[in-house]
RORO-46364 format. One record per residue: x, y, z of N, C-alpha, C in turn. Coordinates in steps of 0.1 Angstrom, whole numbers, plus 5000, padded with zeros to 4 digits. Layout:
! RORO-46364
XYZXYZXYZ/...
//
This chain:
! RORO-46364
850614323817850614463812849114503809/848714563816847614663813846814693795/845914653794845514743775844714763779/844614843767843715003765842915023753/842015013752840915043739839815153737/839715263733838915333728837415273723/836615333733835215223728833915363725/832615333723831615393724830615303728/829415353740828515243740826815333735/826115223727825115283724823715323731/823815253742822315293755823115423761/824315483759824815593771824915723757/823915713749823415833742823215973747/823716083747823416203754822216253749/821816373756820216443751820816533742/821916583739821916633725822716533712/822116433716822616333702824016233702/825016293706826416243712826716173720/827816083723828416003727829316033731/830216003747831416043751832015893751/833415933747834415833740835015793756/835215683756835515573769837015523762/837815543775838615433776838515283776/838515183776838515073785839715033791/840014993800841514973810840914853812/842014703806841914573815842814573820/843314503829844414503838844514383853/844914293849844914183857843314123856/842914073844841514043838840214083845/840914233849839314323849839614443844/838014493842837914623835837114733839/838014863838837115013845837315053830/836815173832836615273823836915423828/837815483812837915583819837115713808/836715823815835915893808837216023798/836616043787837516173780836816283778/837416353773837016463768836716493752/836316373747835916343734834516313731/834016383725832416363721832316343711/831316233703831416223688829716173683/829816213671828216223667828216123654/827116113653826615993644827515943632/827716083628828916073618830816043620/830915993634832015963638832015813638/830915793640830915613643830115533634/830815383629830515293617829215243622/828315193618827015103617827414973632/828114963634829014853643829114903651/828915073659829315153667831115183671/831915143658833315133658833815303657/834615333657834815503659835615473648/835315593639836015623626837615673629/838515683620839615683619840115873623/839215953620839416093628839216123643/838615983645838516013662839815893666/839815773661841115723664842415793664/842715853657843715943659844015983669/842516073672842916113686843216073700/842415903700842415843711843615753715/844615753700845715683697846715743705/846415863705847915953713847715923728/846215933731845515933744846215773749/845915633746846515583749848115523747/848515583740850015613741850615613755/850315803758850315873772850115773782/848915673780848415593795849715483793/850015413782850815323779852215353790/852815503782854015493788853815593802/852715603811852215593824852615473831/851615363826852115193828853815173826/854415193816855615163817856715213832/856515313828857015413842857015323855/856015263856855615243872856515073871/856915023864857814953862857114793872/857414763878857614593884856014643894/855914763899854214793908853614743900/853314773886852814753880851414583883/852514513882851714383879851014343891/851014403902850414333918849614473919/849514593908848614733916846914683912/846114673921844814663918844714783910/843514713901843214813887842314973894/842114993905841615113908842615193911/843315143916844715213920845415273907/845915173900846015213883845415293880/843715293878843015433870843615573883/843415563889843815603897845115733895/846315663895847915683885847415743872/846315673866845815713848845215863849/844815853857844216013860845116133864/845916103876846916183881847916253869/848316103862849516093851849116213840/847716173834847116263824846316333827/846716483821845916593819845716653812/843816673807843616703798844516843789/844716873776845517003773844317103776/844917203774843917363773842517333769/843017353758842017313746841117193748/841117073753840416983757839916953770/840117063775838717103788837517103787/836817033787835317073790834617133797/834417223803834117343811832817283817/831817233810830817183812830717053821/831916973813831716793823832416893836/833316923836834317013845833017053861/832317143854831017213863830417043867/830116973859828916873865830116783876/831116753873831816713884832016763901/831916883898832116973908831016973916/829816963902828516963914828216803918/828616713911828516613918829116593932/830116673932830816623947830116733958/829716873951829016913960827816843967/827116773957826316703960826216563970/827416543966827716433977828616513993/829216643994829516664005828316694012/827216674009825416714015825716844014/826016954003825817113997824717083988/823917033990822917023979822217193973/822317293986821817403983822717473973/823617443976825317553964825117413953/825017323955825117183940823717273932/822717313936821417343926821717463923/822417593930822617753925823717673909/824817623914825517583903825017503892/824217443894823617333882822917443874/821917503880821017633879821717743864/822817793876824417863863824517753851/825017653849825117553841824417553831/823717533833821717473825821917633817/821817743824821517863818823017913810/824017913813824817843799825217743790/824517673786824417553777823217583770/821817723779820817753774821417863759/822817923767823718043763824117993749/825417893747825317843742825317753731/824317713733823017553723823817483723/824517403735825517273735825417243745/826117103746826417073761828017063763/828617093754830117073755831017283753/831917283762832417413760834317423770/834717443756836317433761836217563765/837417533773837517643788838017773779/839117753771839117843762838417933756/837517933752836317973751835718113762/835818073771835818163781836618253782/836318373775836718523775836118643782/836818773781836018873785834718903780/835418893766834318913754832918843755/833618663755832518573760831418603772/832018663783830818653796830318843793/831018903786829819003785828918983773/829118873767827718843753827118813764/827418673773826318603784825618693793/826418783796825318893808824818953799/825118993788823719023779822919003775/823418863771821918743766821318733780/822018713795820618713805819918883807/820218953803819119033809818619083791/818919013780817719043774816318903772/817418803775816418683776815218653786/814318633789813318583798813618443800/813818403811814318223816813118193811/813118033817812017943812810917983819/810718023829809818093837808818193834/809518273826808918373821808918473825/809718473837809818593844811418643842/811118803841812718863838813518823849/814818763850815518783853816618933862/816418923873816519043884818319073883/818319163889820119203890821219063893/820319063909820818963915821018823908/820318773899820818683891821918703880/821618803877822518873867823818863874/823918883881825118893893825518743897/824518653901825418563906825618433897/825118453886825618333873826618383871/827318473865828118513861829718473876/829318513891830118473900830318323898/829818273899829318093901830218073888/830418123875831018063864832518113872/832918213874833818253877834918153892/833718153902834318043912834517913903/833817893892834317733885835417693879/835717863874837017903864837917893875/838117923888839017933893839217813902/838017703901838417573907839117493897/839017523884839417433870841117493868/841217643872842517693877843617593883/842917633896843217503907843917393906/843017323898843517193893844417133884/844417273877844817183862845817253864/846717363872847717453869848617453881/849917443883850817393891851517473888/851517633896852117723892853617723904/854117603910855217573919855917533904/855617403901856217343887855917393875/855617553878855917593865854217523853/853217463858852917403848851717493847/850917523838849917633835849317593820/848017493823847317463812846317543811/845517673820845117743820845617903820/845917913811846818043812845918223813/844618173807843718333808843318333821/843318443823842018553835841218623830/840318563821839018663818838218743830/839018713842837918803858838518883857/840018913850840719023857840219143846/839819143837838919223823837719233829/836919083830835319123833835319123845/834519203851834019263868832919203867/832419073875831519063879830319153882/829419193881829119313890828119253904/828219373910828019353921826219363922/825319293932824019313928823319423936/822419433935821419593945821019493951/821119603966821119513977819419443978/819419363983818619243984817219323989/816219333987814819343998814719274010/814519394014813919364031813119264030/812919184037811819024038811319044048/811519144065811319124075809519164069/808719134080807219204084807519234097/806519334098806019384113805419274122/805519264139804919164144803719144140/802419264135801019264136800719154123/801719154113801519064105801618944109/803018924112803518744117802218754123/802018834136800318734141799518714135/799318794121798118794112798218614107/799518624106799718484093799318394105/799618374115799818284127798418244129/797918294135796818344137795518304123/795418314116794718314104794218124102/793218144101792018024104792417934094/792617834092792417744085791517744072/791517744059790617754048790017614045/788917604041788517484038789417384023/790017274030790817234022789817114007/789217204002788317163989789317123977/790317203976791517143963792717183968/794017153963795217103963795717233973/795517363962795717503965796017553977/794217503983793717533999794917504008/794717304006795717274012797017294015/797617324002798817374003799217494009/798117604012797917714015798117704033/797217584035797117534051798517524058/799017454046800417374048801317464053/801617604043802917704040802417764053/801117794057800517894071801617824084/801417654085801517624096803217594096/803917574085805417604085805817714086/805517824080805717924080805817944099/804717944107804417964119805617924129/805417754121806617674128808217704127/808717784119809617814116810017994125/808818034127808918194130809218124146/808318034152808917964170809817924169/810517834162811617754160812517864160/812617994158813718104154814518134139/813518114133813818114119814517944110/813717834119814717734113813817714095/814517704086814217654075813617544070/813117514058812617414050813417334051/814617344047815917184047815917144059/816117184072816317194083814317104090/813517184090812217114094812116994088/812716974071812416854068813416694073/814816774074815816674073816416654089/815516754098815916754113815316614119/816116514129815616394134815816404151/815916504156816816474173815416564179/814516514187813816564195813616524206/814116604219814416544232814116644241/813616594252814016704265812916864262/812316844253811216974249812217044240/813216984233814217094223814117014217/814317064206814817024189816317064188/817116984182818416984179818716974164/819117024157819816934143821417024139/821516994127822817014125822417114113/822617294113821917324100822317344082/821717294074821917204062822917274056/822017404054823217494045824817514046/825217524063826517514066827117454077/826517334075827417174084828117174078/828617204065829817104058831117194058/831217334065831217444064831617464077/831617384087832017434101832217324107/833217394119833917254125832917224137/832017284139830917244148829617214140/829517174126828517134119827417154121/827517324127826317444126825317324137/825817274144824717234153824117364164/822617334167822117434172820917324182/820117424190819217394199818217444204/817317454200816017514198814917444212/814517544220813317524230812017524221/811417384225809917404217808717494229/809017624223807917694230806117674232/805617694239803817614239803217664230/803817814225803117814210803217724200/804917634198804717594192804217454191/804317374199803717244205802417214201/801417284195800217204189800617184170/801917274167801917214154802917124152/803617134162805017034164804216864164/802916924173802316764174801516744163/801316804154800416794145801516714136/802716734130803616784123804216644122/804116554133805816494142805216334136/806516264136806416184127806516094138/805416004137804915884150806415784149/806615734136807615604130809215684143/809515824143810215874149811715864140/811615834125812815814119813215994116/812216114117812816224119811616274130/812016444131811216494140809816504131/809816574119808716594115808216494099/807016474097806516404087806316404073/807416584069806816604057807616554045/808316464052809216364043808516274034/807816234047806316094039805616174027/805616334024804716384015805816444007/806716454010807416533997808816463995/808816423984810516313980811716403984/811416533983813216573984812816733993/814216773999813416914009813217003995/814017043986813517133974812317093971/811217023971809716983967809317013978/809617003988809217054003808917204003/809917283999810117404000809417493992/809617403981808817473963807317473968/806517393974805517343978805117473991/805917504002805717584010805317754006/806517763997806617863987805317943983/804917813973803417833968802417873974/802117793985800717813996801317924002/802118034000802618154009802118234001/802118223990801618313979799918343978/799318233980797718263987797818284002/798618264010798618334027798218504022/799718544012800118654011799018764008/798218693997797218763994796118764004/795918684012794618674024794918794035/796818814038797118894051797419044044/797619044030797719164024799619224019/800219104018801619104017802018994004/802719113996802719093983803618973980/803718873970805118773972805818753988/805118713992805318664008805818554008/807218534010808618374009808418374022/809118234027809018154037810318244045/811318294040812118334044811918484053/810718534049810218654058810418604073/809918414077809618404092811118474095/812018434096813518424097814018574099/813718634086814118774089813218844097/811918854097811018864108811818874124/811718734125812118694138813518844144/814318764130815718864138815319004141/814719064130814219214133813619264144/812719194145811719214155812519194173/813319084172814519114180815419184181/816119234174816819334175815919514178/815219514167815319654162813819724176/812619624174812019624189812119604201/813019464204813319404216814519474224/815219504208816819504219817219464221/817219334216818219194219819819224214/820619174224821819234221822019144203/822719254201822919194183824019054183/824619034195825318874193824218814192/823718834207822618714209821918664191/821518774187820118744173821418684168/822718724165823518654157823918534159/824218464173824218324171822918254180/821618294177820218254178819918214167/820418274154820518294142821518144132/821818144141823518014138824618084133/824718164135825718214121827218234131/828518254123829418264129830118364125/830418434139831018534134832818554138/833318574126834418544124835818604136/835118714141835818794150835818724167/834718644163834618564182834918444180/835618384160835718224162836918174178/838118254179838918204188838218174199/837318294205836418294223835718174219/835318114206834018034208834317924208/835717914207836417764210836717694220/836817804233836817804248835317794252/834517824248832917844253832117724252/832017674259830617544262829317594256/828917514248827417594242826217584254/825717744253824517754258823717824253/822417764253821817834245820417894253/820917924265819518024277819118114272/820518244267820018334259819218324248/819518244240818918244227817218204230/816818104238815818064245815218234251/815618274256814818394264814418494254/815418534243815118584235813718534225/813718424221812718424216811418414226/811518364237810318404246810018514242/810818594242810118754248809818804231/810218754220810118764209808418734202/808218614211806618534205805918584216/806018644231805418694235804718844232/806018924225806119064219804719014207/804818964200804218934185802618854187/802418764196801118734202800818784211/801018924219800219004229800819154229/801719194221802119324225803119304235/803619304243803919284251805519254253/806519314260808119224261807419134273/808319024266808418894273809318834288/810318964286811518964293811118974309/812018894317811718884331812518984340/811519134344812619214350813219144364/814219224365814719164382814119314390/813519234404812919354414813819424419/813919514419814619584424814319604436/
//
């Protein structure tokens, strides 16, 4: 038979002072642990680290529920490997209403984001998180809690608060914390509520009261070609302190990204397949997201070949090197960011992001070139929902995409379309 003991350990201290109450499960003379939804503070626990008799109570009932879990499963019991068991311990028990943590709840979520390689949607959510717990002054918050009433104090508190940054906080944020809590409410929905069997431990809809609002549309990021040449083009500064350099750095990604056809920071850093004069990878943001795991195929054009070779990582464990200098692509990126912000001011373009190359690119294809708007859209990666059936029958090629940007970096380094007429 399986036991079950309520423990606390004292090195697994939280940063706001607390302790989360542990199961322990032995079961065929080994032991897991299972996590609760009980937190307790100095004054819950004896000098011994023993949990006082107000928190036993609670954990008394808790293992009861697991007890007659175990009983249920009757003669399996004694041959179920103990993962399998927590396993049944989990399924069997669900937390009540009231003892949701909304918060462990979120960091689970982003843990698995984090492990499906969504690291980009794991940081927007962590991001949401942090700035409600900033909301608040805790790290624990039953789902209950979450009212209409509750998320219009919080869109209040963000647009009178200044983040840590110090900079006001824009629509668009205002907008998508408040979405992001809402997608969490509705994954914690999800889970906890079995509305076939009738079972509903989540019973509010604070979304159907509060309206998200919707944000003002985004700024243009494109530049005119005469710029992208300016940035391209633009001499190297003498690298005397960090600044320079980093400044050197954002020029020559930036550049590398506008040939590549808008490929990104995650993508330059985490891309490994270079063959045949193309670059291949799979792109970051939405592989996990498509049944063709956003793979794409990029011609390395001769513009871009003296930074590609500057760039390229001899060991060959990816295409480019900037791994060996920066631990994660967000330091990669954060880092790019920066040195764009002295580009910006040298070419005369205010808060100048990396993401201008990208929107650049497409603009200047479309709205000058005339590139038919599929083409920029799957040059682009993107999928559009109305051709997913034709694209299932379609062998990828990517000639088009290739010609377009020819005539794209030709357009932007000489004036000039790139495009090859036929003689008539």
């Amino acid at each position: 038979m399986a036991t079950f003991k309520a423990e606390v350990y004292k090195h697994q201290k939280r940063s706001d002072g607390t302790w989360n109450v542990k199961i322990r499960v032995t079961h065929n003379r080994e032991k897991k642990y299972l996590s609760t939804s009980i937190y307790v503070k100095p004054d819950d626990i004896t000098r011994s680290f023993k949990l006082k008799k107000n928190i036993t109570d609670k954990t008394d009932k808790m293992i009861e529920e697991y007890e007659a879990i175990c009983s249920d499963l009757g003669l399996r019991l004694k041959t179920m490997p103990i993962g399998e068991l927590i396993s049944e311990l989990e399924k069997g028990v669900k937390p009540k209403v009231e003892n949701i943590d909304f918060i462990a709840f979120s960091a689970r979520k982003i843990k698995e984001m984090e492990e499906d390689g969504r690291g980009g949607s794991a940081k927007s959510y962590k991001t949401t998180i942090e700035s409600l717990k900033r909301f608040i002054k805790r790290d624990t918050l039953a789902i209950s809690e979450i009212t209409s009433t509750f998320m219009e104090d919080y869109e209040k508190w963000l647009r009178d608060r200044k983040p840590l940054t110090n900079r006001v906080l824009g629509d668009r944020a205002i907008s998508m914390y408040p979405g992001y809590i809402r997608a969490l409410h509705n994954l914690a929905k999800k889970e906890y509520n079995d509305e076939e069997l009738g079972i509903i431990r989540i019973p509010w809809s604070p979304f159907a009261k509060y309206l998200v609002k919707k944000p003002t549309p985004a700024k243009k990021r494109n530049l005119p070609a005469e710029v992208i040449k300016k940035i391209i083009t633009l001499p190297d500064g003498p690298e005397t302190n960090i600044g320079l350099t980093r400044a050197n750095l954002a020029k020559d990604v930036f550049a590398l990204s506008f040939f590549l056809i808008g490929m990104n920071t995650a993508d330059l850093y985490n891309c490994d397949c270079i063959s045949d004069g193309r670059i291949t990878y799979q792109r970051t943001k939405t592989k996990n997201r498509r049944s063709d795991k956003a793979e794409i195929s990029v011609k390395i054009e001769p513009e871009a070949m003296p930074l590609v070779e500057k760039y390229l990582d001899k060991t060959r464990h990816r295409v480019f090197k900037f791994y060996k200098s920066y631990s994660s692509a967000d330091g990669f990126n954060a880092a790019v960011n920066r040195g764009l912000k002295k580009i910006g001011e040298l070419v005369g373009v205010d808060d100048l992001e990396f993401y201008a190359a990208r929107h650049s690119w497409a603009t200047i294809a479309r709205n000058d070139l005339r590139v038919n708007k599929y083409v920029v859209h799957e040059a682009l990666n993107h999928v559009d929902d109305a051709m997913k059936v034709t694209d299932m029958y379609l062998e990828k090629d990517y000639s088009q995409n290739d010609e377009a940007n020819r005539r794209v970096i030709t357009y932007v380094m000489t004036g000039e379309d790139g495009v090859k007429r036929k003689k008539k």
